[in-house]
C-alpha positions as CSV (number, residue, x, y, z in Angstrom):
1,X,-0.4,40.1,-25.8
2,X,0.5,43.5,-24.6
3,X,-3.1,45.8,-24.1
4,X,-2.7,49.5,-24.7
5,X,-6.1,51.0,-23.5
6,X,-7.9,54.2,-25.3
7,X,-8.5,57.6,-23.2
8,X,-11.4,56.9,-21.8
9,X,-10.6,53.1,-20.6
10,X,-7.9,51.7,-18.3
11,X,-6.0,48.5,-18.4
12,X,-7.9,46.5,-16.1
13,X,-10.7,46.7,-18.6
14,X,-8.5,46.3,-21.7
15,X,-6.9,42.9,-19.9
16,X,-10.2,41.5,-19.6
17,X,-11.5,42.2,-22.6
18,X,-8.2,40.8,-24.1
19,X,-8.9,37.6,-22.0
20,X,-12.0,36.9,-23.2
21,X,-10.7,37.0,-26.8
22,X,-7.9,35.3,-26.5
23,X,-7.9,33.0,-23.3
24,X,-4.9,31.0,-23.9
25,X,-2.8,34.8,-24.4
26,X,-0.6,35.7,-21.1
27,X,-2.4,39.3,-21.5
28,X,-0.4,42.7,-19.4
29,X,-2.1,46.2,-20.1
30,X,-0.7,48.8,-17.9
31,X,-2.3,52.4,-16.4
32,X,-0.6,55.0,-18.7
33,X,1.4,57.4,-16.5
34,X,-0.7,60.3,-14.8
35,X,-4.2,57.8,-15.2
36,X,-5.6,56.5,-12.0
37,X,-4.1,54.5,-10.3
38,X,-0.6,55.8,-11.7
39,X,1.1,58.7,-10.6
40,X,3.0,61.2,-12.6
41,X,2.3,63.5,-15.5
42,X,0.8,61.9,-18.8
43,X,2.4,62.6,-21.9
44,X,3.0,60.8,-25.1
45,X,6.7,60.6,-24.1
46,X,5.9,59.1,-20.8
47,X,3.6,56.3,-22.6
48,X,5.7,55.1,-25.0
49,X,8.4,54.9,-22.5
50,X,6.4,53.7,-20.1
51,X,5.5,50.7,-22.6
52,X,9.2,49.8,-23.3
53,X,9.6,50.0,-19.7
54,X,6.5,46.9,-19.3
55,X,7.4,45.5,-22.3
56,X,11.0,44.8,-21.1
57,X,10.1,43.4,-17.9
58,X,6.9,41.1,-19.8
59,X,9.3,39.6,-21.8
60,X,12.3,38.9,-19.0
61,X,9.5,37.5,-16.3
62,X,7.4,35.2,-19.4
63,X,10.3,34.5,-21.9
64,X,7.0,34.6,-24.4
65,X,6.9,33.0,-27.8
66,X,5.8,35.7,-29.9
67,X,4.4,39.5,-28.7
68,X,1.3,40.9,-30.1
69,X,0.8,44.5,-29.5
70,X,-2.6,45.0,-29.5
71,X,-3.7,49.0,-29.2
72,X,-7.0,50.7,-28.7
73,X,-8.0,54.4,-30.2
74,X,-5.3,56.4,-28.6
75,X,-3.7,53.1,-27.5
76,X,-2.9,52.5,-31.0
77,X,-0.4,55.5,-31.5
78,X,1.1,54.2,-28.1
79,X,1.5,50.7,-29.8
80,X,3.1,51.8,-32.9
81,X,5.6,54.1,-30.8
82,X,6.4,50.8,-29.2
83,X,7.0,49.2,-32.2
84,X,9.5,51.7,-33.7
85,X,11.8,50.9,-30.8
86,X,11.4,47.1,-29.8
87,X,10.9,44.7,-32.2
88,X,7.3,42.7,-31.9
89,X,5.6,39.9,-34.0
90,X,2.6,42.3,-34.8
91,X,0.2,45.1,-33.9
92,X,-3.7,44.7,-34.2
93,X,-4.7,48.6,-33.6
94,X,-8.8,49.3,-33.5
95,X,-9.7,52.5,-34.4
96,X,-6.2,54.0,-35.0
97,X,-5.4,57.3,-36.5
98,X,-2.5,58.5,-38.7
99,X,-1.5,61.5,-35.8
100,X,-3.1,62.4,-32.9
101,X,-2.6,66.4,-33.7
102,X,-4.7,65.6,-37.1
103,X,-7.6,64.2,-35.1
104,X,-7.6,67.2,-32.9
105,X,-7.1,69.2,-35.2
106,X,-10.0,67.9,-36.9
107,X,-12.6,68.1,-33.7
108,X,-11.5,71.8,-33.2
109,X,-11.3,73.4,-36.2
110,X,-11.6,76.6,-35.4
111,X,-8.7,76.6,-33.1
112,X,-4.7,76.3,-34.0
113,X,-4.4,73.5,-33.1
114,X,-1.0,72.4,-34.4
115,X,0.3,75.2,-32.6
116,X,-1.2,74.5,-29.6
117,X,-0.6,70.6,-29.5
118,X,2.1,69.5,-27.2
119,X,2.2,65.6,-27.3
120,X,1.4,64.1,-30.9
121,X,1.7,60.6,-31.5
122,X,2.5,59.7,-35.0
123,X,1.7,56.0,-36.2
124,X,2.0,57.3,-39.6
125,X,6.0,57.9,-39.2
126,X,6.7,55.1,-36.6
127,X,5.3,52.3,-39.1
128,X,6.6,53.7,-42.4
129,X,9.2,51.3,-44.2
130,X,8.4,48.7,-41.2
131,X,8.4,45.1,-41.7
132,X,5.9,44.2,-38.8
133,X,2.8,42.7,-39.4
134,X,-0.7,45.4,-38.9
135,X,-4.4,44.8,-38.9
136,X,-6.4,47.2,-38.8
137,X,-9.6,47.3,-36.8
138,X,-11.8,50.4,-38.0
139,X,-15.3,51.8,-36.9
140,X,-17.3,52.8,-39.9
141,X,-19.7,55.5,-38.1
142,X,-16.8,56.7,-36.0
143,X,-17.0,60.7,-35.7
144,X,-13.5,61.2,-33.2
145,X,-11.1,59.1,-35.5
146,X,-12.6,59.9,-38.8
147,X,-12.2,57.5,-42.0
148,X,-9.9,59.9,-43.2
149,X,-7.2,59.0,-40.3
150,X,-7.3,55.7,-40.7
151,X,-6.9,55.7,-44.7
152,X,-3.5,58.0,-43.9
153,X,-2.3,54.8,-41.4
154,X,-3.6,52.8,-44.0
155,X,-1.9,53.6,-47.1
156,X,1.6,54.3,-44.9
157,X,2.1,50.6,-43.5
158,X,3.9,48.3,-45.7
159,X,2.5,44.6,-44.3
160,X,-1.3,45.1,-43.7
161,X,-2.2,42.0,-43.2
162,X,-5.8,42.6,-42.4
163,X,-8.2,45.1,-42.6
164,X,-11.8,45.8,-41.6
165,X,-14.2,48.2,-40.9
166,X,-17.3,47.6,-38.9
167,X,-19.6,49.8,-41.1
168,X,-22.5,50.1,-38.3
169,X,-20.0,50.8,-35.5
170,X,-18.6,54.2,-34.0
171,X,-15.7,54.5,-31.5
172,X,-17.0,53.7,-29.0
173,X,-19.1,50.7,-29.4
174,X,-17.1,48.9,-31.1
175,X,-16.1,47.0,-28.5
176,X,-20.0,45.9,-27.9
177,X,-20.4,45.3,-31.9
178,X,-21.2,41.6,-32.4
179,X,-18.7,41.3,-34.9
180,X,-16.0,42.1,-33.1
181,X,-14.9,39.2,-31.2
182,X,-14.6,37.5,-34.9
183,X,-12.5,40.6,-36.2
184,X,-10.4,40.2,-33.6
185,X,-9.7,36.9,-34.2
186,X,-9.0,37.5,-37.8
187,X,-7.0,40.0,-37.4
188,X,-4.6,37.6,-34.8
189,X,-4.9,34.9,-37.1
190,X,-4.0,37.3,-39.9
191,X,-0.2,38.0,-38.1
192,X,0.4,34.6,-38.0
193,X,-0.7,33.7,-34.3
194,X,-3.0,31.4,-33.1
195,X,-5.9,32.4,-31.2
């Protein structure tokens, strides 16, 4: 299980909380390049190849069974990058978004944003015509990925396997929701992998 923490987490907390849900995964999150502790300067680019970078080097040192990409709010446009280039066994993505310009686009209206916006992620184009297995993880209340970026992801993967919405979450509490350790299962169980 490969963790791919939001903006405002980092991977020590994404591995532990990717434990606790799954305690018989081997679980490896990374610190995005530029975040504390890592050096460098953040950028989309850097993430993704960053991630093929870990990913390589996870699956030469474990020689795992299966890889589950598991991606968190910003994490999730990160994870479906991956999953363009390396081939995985799934992706569970909570509170993902269709493109990253969109949703800032959509917090600052009245700014150009498009023009302005310098490192997009686009799940949206990296999952269309894909054969991977998705679930989707959404907050219902969730005001910084709005339910209108997750129905474009939505309607652009081919194999959703699973997909929920929390109806009393928002983005950030999510994580804290009591039904989210159940979602998560489900949505593992969903790709065909065993808690």
């Amino acid at each position: 299980m490969l963790g791919f923490s939001g903006n405002a987490t980092n991977a020590a907390s994404t591995a532990a909380m990717l434990h606790h849900l799954y305690p018989d995964a081997d679980v490896v999150a990374f610190h995005y390049r530029g975040y504390p502790p890592s050096e460098g300067s953040p950028s989309a680019a850097a993430f993704v190849e960053d991630a093929a970078t870990i990913l390589d080097f996870t699956r030469a040192r474990l020689r795992p069974a299966r890889t589950i990409l598991a991606g968190f709010s910003v994490g999730s446009g990160v994870a479906a990058a991956l999953a363009a280039h390396r081939p995985v066994d799934g992706l569970i993505l909570v509170t993902p978004f269709d493109s990253l310009g969109a949703v800032a686009a959509g917090q600052y209206p009245w700014l150009p944003v498009r023009w302005l916006f310098r490192h997009d992620l686009e799940p949206t184009e990296a999952l269309r015509g894909s054969r991977i297995p998705v679930a989707i993880l959404a907050a219902g209340r969730d005001r910084l990925v709005v339910p209108a970026r997750t129905q474009g992801l939505r309607v652009a993967i081919p194999h959703l396997t699973y997909d929920r919405t929390i109806a009393e979450a928002d983005h950030n509490d999510i994580y804290s929701h009591p039904d989210f350790p159940e979602a998560m299962d489900e949505a593992l169980r969903s790709l065909g992998a065993q808690p």
